[in-house]
C-alpha positions in Angstrom: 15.1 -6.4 -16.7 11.7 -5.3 -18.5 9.4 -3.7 -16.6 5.3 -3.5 -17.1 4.0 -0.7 -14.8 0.0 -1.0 -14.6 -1.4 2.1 -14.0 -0.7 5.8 -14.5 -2.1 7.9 -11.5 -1.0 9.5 -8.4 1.1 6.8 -7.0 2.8 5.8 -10.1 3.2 9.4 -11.6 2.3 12.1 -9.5 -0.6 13.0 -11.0 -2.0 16.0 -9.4 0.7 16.6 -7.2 4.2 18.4 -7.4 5.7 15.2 -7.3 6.4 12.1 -9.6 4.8 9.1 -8.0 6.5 7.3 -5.5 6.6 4.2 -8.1 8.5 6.0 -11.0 10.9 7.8 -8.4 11.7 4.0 -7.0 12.4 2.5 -10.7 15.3 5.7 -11.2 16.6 4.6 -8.1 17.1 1.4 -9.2 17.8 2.3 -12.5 21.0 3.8 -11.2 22.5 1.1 -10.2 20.8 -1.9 -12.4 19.4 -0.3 -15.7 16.0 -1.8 -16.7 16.1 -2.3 -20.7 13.0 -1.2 -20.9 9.8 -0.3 -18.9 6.1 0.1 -20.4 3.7 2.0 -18.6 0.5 0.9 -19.2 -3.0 2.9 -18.7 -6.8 2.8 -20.2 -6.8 6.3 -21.4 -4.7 8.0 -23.8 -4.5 11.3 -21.7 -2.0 9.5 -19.2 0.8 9.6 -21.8 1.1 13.3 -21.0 1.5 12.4 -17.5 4.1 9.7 -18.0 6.1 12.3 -20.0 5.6 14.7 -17.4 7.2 12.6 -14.5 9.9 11.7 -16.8 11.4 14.3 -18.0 10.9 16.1 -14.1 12.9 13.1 -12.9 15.6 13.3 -15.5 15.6 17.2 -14.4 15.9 16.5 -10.9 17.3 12.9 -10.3 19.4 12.9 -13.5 18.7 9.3 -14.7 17.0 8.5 -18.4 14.6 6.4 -17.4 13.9 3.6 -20.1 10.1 4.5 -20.2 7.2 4.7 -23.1 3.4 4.6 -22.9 0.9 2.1 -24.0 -2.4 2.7 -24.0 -3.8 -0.8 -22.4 -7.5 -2.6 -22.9 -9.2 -4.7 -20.3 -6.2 -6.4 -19.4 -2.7 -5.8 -19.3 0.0 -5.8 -22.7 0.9 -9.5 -23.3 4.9 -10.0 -24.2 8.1 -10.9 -22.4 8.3 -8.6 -19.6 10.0 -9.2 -16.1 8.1 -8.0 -13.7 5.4 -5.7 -13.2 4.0 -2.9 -10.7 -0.1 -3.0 -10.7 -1.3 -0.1 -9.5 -4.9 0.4 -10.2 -8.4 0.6 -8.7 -8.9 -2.0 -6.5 -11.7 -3.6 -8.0 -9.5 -4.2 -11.0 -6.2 -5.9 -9.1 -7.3 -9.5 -10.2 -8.6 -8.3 -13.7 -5.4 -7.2 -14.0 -2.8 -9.3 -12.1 -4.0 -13.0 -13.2 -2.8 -12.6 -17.1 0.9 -11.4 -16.0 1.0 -13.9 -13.3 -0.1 -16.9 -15.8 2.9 -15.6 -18.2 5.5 -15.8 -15.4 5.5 -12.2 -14.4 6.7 -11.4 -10.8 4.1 -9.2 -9.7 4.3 -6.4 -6.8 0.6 -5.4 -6.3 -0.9 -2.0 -4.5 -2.9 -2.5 -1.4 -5.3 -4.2 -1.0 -4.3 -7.4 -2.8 -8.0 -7.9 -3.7 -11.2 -7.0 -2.3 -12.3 -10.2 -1.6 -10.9 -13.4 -0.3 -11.5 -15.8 -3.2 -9.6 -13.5 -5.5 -6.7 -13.1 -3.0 -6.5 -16.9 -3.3 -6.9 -17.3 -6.8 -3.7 -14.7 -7.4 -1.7 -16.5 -4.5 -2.5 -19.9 -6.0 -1.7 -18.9 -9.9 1.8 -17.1 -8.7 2.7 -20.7 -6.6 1.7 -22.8 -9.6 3.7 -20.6 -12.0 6.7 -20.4 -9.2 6.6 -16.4 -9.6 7.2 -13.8 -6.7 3.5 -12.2 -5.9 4.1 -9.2 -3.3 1.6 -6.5 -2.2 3.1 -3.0 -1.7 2.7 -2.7 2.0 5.6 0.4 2.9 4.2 0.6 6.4 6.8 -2.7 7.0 9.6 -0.4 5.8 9.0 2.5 8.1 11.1 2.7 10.9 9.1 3.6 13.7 6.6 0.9 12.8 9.8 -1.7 12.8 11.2 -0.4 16.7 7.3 -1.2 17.7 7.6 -4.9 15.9 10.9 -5.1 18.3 9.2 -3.7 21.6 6.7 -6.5 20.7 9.2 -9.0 19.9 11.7 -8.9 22.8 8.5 -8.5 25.4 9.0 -5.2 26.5 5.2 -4.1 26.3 4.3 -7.5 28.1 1.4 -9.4 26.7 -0.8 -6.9 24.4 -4.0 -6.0 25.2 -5.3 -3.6 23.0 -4.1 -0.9 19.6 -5.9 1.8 18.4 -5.9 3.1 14.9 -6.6 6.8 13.7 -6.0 7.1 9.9 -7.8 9.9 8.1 -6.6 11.9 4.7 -7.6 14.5 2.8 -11.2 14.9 1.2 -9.2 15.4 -2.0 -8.7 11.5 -2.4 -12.1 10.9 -3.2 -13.3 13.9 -4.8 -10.7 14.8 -7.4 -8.0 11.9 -7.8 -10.2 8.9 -7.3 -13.5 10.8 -8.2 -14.5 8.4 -11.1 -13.6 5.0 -9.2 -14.3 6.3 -5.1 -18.1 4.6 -5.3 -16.6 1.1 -6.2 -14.6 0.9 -2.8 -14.6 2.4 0.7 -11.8 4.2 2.9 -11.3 1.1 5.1 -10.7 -1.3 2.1 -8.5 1.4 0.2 -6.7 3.0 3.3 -7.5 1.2 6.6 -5.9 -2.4 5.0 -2.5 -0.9 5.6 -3.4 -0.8 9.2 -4.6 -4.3 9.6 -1.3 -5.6 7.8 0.1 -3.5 9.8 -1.3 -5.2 13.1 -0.5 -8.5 11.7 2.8 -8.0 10.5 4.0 -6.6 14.2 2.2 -9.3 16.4 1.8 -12.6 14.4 -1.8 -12.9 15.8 -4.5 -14.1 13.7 -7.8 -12.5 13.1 -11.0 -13.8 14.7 -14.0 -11.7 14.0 -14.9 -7.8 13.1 -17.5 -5.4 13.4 -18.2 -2.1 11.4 -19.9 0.6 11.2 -19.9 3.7 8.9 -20.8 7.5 8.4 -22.3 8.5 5.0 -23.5 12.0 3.2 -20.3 14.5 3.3 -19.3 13.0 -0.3 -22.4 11.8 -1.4 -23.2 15.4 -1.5 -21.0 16.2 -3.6 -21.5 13.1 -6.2 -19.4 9.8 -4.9 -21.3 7.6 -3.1 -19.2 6.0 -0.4 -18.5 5.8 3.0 -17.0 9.3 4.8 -15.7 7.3 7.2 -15.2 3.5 8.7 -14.9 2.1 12.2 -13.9 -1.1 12.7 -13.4 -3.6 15.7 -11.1 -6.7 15.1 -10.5 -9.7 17.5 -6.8 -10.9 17.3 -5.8 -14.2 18.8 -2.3 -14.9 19.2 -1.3 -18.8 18.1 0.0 -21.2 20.9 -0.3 -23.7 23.7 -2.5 -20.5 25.9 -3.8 -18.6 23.1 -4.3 -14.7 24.3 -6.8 -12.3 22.1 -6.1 -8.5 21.6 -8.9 -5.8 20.5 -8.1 -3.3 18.1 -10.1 -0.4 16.5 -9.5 1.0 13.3 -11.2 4.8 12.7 -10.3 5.4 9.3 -11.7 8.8 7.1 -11.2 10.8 4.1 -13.0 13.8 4.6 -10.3 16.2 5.8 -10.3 19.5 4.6 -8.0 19.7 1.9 -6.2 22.4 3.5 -5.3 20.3 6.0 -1.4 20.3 7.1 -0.6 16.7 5.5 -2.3 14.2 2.8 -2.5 11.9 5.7 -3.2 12.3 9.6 -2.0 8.7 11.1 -1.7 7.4 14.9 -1.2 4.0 16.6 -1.7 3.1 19.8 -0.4 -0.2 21.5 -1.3 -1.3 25.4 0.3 -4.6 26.4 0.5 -5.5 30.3 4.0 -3.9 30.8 3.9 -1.0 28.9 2.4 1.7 26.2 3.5 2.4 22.6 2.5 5.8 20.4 3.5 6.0 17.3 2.6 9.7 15.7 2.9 8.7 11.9 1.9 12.5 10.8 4.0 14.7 13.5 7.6 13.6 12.9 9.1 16.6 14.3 8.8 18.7 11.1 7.2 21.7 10.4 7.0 24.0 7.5 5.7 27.7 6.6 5.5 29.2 3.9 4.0 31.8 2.1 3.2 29.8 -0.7 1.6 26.6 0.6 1.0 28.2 4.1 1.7 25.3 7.1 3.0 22.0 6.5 3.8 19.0 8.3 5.9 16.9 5.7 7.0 13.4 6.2 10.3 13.2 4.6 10.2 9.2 5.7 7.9 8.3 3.1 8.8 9.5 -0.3 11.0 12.4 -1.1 13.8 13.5 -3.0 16.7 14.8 -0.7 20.2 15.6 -1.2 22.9 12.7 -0.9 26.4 13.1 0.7 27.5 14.4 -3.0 24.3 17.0 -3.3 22.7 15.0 -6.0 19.2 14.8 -5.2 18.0 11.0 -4.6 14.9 9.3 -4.1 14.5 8.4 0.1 11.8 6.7 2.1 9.8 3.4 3.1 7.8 3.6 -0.1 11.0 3.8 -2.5 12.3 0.8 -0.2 9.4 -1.3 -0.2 9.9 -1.0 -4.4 13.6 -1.3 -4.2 13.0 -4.8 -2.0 10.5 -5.9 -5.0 12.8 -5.9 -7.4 15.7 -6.8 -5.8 13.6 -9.8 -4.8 12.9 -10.2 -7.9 16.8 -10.1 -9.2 17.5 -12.3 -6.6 14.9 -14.8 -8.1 15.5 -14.8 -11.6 19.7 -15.2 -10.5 18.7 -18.3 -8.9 19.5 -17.6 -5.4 16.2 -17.6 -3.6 12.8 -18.7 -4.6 9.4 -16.6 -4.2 8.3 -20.1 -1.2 11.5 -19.1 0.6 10.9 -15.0 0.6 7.0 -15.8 1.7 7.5 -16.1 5.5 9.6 -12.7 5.7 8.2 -10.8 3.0 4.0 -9.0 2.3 3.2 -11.6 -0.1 0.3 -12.9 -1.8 -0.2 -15.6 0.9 0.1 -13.2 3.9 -1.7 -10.3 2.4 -4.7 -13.0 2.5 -4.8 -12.0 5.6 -5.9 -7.9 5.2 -8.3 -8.9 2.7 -10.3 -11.4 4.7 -10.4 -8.9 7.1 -11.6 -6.4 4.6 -14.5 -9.0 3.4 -15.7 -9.2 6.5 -15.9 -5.8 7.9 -17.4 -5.3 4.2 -19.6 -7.6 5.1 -20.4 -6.2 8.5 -21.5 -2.8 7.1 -24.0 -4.6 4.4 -25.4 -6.0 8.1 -25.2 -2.8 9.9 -22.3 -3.5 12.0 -22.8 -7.0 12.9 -19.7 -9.5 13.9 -18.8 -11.7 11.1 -16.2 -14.2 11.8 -12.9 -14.2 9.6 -12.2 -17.6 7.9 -8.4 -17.5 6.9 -5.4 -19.6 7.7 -2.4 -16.7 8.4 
């Protein structure tokens, strides 16, 4: 398989971080056990070369694979040639600039959240990948994480009764928008970057459809300091779940980025579901580990998400819901290309294009909403 990766920051290579990108760590995984022949990673400025090399050679160090990657330095759109598949992981405002051209080549495409910041695009790419007959998936990991999936069964098998209402309280560290997404921060806000994986989230574990949203925002802590964008976001969305007797569900999302950066975790993250019969918490940041040390002082890692940790042999491996939500990508994609399933069949179980239409209609309207000082603004969009 040849691989295009799109994009060359945190997510992809660690930038800024001890780590090397939850993306690249996924491809050495899979690299193990089905070599790529080759994969490209693409990025506007030439600088990100050093970062590519970087991650590399620290996964060959600690992982012990060769990963089959080189740098090219990409334009307004992505490399053109024979490639695979391909990652996108870029500013949001930039997903369809950059997602359309590989899609219209045949490229299965695995995009970062959000799909698209407004509706009409998310169409446009889900349309173009049905037309061409290519997988389109959006890199939702919340769907891999286990606690998320015993709360999709609780829901499921009727334990919590009919649901009522969830709360959302997602916040991350003011270092987001001030040093790793400093020059792009303005051109989006923390509920249409962050909050999205929340509302896939709430769609993914109940089915229901979304009605309407109000939101409202706080403004001034990084405008201070030069990015002009919402502190924070709160959202209200009516769900309504399909059927004979309809029933609707409230949820709120309060979604941040202005935690101090020495904070105990990138991201502080809580979910609350009330149905008739019962009560679900899920504590996404406290997972019952804590560590101190003189170095980095207190930490509360989450060793779900993306980590290297020692297999039964010792060998350090690449673990978590974001390397799995990768891994499924491209063994999707495997799966495709050998002829054994087909991107229509994989679109009822998987975050594709069509589903993720869903997020980003919820993100236009609460976008919406804000321009209008927190007035309701239905949601047009067929789940």
């Amino acid at each position: 398989m040849r691989l295009c990766v799109v994009g060359a920051g945190m997510y992809v290579t660690g930038d800024g971080t001890p780590g090397y990108g939850t993306v690249l760590t996924a491809l050495a995984e899979h690299h193990r056990r089905q070599p790529f022949s080759e994969i490209v990673v693409t990025a506007a400025h030439d600088a990100s070369e050093q970062k590519l090399q970087r991650a590399v050679r620290g996964i060959q160090e600690q992982l012990h694979v060769n990963l089959p990657a080189r740098f090219e330095q990409a334009g307004p759109r992505p490399p053109s040639g024979h490639f695979d598949a391909a990652v996108v992981s870029v500013p949001d405002h930039l997903h369809t600039q950059m997602t359309l051209p590989l899609l219209e080549q045949g490229v299965h495409c695995l995009v970062v959240k959000p799909l698209a910041p407004s509706l009409a695009e998310a169409q446009q790419l889900t349309d173009v990948a049905a037309r061409r007959g290519v997988l389109g998936m959006v890199e939702f990991h919340k769907r891999w994480d286990e606690s998320n999936l015993l709360a999709r069964k609780a829901i499921a098998n009727g334990t919590l009764g009919d649901l009522v209402c969830l709360q959302v309280e997602y916040s991350q560290k003011r270092d987001i928008p001030l040093r790793h997404f400093k020059a792009w921060a303005h051109q989006t806000n923390i509920f249409q970057y962050l909050g999205v994986h929340y509302v896939d989230l709430v769609y993914f574990l109940t089915g229901m459809r979304p009605l309407r949203v109000a939101a409202a925002g706080t403004h001034g802590v990084l405008a201070s300091q030069g990015v002009d964008t919402f502190d924070s976001v709160h959202a209200m969305v009516e769900w309504e779940q399909p059927g004979s007797t309809p029933r609707k569900m409230m949820s709120t999302f309060s979604i941040s980025w202005v935690d101090p950066s020495n904070t105990t975790a990138m991201s502080d993250q809580r979910f609350v579901l009330v149905g008739s019969r019962g009560r679900l918490l899920a504590d996404q940041k406290h997972r019952g580990l804590e560590l101190v040390t003189d170095v980095n002082g207190a930490q509360a890692p989450n060793p779900y998400f993306s980590e290297l940790l020692p297999g039964p042999d010792g060998e350090l491996r690449a673990w978590g819901y974001g390397i799995r939500s990768i891994q499924q990508f491209l063994h999707d994609v495997g799966e495709v290309r050998a002829g054994r399933t087909s991107p229509a069949a994989l679109d009822a179980t998987r975050p594709s294009f069509h589903q993720a239409r869903v997020s980003t209609a919820v993100v236009e309207a609460a976008n919406e909403s804000l321009a209008q000082h927190g007035a309701w603004r239905d949601i047009h969009v067929v789940a």
